[in-house]
N, C-alpha and C positions, 0 to 999 in steps of 0.2 A: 504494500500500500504506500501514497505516498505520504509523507511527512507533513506535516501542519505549519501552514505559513508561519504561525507564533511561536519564537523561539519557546524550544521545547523545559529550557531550563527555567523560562518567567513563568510557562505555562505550569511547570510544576510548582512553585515556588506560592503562584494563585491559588491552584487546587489543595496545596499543603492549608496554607491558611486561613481558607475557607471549613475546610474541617478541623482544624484549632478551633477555631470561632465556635463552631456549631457544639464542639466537647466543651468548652466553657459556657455558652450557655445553658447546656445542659447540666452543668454540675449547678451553675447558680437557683437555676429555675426546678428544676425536675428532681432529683438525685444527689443529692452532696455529695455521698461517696462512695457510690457508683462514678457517677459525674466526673470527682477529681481524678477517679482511676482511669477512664477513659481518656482524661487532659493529660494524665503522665505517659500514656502509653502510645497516646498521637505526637508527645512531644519526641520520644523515643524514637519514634518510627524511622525517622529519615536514617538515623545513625543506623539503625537493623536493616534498613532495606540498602543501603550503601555496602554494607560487610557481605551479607548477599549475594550483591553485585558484585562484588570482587571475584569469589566463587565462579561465576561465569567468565573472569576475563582470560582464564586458560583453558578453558573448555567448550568455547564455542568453534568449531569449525566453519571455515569457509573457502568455497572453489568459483570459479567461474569458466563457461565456455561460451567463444565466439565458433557463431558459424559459415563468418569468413573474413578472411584477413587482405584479401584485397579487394577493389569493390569498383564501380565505375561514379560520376555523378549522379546523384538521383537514386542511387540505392541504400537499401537499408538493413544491417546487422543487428543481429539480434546478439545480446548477451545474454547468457542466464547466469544470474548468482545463485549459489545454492548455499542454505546454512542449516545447518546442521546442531544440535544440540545435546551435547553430554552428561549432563547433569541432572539427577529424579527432577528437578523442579521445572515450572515454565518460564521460561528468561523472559527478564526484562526487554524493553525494546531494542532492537538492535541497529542502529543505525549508519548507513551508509553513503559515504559523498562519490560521488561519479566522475571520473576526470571527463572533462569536456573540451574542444577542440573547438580554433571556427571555421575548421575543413570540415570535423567531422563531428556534429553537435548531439546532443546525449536528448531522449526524449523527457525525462523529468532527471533533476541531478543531484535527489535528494532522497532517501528512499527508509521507509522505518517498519520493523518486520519481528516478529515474535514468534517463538518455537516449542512446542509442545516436548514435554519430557524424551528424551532419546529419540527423538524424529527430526526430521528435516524440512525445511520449507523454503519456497525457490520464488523469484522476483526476474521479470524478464526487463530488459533497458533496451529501449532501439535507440539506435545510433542511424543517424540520417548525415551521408556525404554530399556535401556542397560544394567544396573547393579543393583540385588536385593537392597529390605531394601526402607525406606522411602523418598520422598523425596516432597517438596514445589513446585507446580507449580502454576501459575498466574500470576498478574502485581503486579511489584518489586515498580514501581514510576510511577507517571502520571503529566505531565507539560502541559501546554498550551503557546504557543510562540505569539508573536503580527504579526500581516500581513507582518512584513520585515522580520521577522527571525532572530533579533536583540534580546530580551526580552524574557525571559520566567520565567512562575509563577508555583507554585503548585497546583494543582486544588483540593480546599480547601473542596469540595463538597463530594470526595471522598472518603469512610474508606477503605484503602487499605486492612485492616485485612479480609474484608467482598471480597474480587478480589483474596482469593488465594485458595487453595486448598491443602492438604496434601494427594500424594496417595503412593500408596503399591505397591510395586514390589514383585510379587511371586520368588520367589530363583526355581533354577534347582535343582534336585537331581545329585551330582557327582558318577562318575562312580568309587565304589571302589569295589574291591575284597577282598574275605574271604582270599584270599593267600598276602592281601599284609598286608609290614612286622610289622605296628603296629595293626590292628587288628589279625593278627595270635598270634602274641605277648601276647594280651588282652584273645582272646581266650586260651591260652596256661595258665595262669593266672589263667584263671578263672573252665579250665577242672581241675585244682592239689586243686580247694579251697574245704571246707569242705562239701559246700552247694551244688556244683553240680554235686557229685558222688551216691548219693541216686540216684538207680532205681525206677521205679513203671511202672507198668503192662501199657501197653498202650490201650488207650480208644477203647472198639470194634466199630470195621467199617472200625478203621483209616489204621491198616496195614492187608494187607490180607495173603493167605496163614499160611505156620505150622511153628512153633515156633523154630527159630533159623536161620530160609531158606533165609526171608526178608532178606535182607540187603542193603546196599549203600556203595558207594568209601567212604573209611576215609578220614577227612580233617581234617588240624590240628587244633589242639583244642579239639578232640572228645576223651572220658577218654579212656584209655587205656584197662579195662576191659572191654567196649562192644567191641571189635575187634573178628568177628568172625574166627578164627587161621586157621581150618579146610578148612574154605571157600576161606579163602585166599590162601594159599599154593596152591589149587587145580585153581584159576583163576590167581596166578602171581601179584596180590595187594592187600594192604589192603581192607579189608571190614568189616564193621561197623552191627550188629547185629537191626532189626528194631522190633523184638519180643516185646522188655521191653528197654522204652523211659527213656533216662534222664529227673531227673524235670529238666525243665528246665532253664537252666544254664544264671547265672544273670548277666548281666553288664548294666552299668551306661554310657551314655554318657553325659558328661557336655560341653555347651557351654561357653566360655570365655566372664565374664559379664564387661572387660576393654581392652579397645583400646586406648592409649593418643598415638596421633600422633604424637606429640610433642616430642615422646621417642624415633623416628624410623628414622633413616638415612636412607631419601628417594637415595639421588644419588647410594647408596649401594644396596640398594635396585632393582631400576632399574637396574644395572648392573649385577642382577641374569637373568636377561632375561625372567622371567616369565610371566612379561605383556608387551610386546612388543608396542612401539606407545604408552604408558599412560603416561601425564603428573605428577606433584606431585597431585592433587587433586583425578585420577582418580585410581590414585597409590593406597591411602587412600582407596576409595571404593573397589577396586578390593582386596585387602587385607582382608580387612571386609566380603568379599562375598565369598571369595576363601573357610575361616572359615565355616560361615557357610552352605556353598552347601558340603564342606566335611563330614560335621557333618551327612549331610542327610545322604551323602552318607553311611556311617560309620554304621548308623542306619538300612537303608538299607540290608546291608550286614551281618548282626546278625539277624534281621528278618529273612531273608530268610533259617538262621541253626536254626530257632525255638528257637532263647535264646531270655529271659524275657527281656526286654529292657527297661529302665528307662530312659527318655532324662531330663534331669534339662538347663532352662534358666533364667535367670533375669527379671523375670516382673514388673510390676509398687508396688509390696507389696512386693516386696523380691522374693528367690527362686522361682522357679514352675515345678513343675513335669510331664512331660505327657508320661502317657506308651504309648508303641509302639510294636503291634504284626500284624498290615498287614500296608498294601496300603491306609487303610482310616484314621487309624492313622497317617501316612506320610503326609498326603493330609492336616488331621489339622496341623499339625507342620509345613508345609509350608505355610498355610496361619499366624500361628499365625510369622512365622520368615518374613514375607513381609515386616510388622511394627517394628521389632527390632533392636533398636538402639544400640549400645554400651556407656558405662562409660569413662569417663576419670580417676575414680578412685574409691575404691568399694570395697566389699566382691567378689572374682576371684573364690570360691569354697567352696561348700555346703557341708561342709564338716558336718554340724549339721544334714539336712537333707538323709546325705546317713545313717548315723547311723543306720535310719528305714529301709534301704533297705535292702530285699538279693542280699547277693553275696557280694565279695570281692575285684569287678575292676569296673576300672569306667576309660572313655577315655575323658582324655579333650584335646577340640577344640579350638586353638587359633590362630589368624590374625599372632601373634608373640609371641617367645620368651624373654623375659628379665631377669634381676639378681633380682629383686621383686616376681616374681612370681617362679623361682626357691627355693629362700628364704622361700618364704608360704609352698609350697610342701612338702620341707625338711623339717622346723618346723613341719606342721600337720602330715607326716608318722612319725616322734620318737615322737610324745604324744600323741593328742587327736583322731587318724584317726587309731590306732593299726596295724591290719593287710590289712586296705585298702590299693590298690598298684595301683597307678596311671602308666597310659600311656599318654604321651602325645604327640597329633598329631598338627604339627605345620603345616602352611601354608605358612607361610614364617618366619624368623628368622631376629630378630633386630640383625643388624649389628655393635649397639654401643655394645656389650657385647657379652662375649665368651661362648654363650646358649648352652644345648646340642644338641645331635641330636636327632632326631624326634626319638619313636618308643622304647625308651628308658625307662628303668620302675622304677618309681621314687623311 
């Protein structure tokens, strides 16, 4: 059941002295000594029902099972707590606090539950996921109160660490376009680099028909000399030659491996209006997710023009790399982004690791902008990064510092 808005220890503390009152005026009016015997043994009580209580704080058991640890948005986990009681007696109430998330938020996070002699009785908590990335569900604390509601103890019986569960929120893919302005940007980049202007004969099967005829609408980014001139004049648009493929054309996208919250002027923040109803906490996640469901997106939308795709994140050993040329690579990279955290502070860009890549661009994904990470950029393009040319796609812009604008090439 759940718990009563009124803190449980005034609520006792009212019912205690409610029946005081009523034992004294029972001794004055009715009973003298009956009456006073009754007013010593209600005085009594709280200290008897306290010693009691103690009695229970090594003897009540408690488990809990989830039945599932990872989840998509929009889904709902169920947890069961079970408790369990050892003791001839019926225990006092036993109460529970629910850690709560604002990816992944607890359906009441309060809960007060009482157990029949040597039996067990079980309390279900749904957990409803909102917002990608990981997050702790289970019992936060576990108290036991004495029969007034007066007293409460920690129940000592318990390893809280063994009551909780860490699950995974799968991220959305966002909806980005090849036509918006920093992945055209990126493609634009990367159609003038040295590595994506070699042709080669396209694999048979893949395009049909006589050599020149194929074609597709140009989008930007696509090199300039496959533009079929003849075919276009005659249809009124560009078109794009499908006879003899670009290798294809490489970009990087990096995730941003630091978030310090600590850096970001929430009120400024909320007043862009981008998450409308989120407090500071959900501010935080939503900022975090916004990053990386773009990124999908982002990856997404160069999959689909057949460029090589490199995605880099921060794992538990440094960098990591995962290519990306369909739907089932996507698939991994959203389960592996369910579980990713962000830094508060860290290497922000791989810049060691792109060395080995082709290609010349690479799109980093970040929660926000700052004067640190502008700093890096800058230092790494004049030394050690040469002609690597970053784009970066913000998702939202720290408002302590005068960042650029998104889409912008470093």
């Amino acid at each position: 059941m759940k718990i009563n808005k009124l803190s449980p220890i005034i609520g006792g503390l009212v019912n205690y002295a409610a029946a005081v009152a009523l034992a004294v005026i029972f001794a004055l009016y009715l009973s003298g000594r009956v009456g006073w015997f009754l007013v010593t043994a209600f005085v009594a009580a709280p200290f008897i029902s306290a010693l009691m209580t103690l009695i229970f704080v090594r003897r009540i058991y408690v488990s809990c099972d989830a039945d599932s640890v990872i989840m998509c948005k929009g889904d709902v986990c169920e947890l069961t707590v079970n408790v369990t009681n050892g003791v001839f007696l019926p225990t006092p109430p036993v109460l529970a606090d629910m850690a709560d998330f604002p990816s992944v938020t607890a359906s009441d996070k309060q809960y007060s539950i009482s157990v029949l002699p040597f039996d067990t009785e079980s309390f279900t908590v749904k957990y409803t996921a909102s917002i990608c990335g990981p997050a702790v569900i289970g019992v936060k604390s576990l108290r036991v109160s004495d029969y007034f509601g007066i007293f409460s103890f920690e129940i000592k019986s318990a390893d809280i660490s063994e009551l909780t569960y860490t699950v995974s929120v799968i991220p959305d893919i966002a909806e980005v376009n090849f036509s918006d302005p920093v992945v055209s940007r990126a493609a634009e980049l990367s159609a003038f680099s040295d590595d994506s202007e070699d042709t080669t004969d396209a694999p048979a099967g893949k395009f049909g028909g006589f050599p020149g005829y194929d074609s597709r609408e140009y989008v930007p980014g696509d090199p300039l000399k496959r533009i079929n001139w003849k075919q276009s004049a005659k249809r009124g648009k560009l078109l794009v030659r499908l006879d003899d493929e670009t290798v294809s054309s490489a970009v990087s996208i990096v995730l941003d491996s630091v978030f310090d919250k600590e850096s970001v002027f929430l009120p400024a923040v909320a007043a862009l209006g981008r998450f409308p109803g989120a407090d500071n906490e959900q501010l935080i996640a939503l900022m975090a997710q916004d990053a990386i469901e773009q990124s999908l997106g982002i990856t997404r939308a160069f999959i689909l023009q057949n460029y090589s795709v490199s995605y880099f994140l921060m794992g538990k050993n440094g960098w990591e790399c995962f290519p990306a040329a369909d739907e089932n690579d996507l698939a991994v990279l959203r389960t592996e982004l369910a579980s990713y955290s962000f830094l508060r502070a860290g290497s922000r860009f791989p810049e060691e690791e792109l060395k080995n890549q082709k290609g010349s661009v690479s799109v980093l994904c970040t929660p926000y902008l700052d004067e640190a990470l502008n700093e890096q950029l800058s230092s790494e393009n004049s030394d050690s990064r040469g002609a690597l040319q970053t784009v970066i796609y913000p998702s939202a812009v720290s408002p302590r510092v005068n960042a650029p604008k998104g889409g912008e090439a470093e």
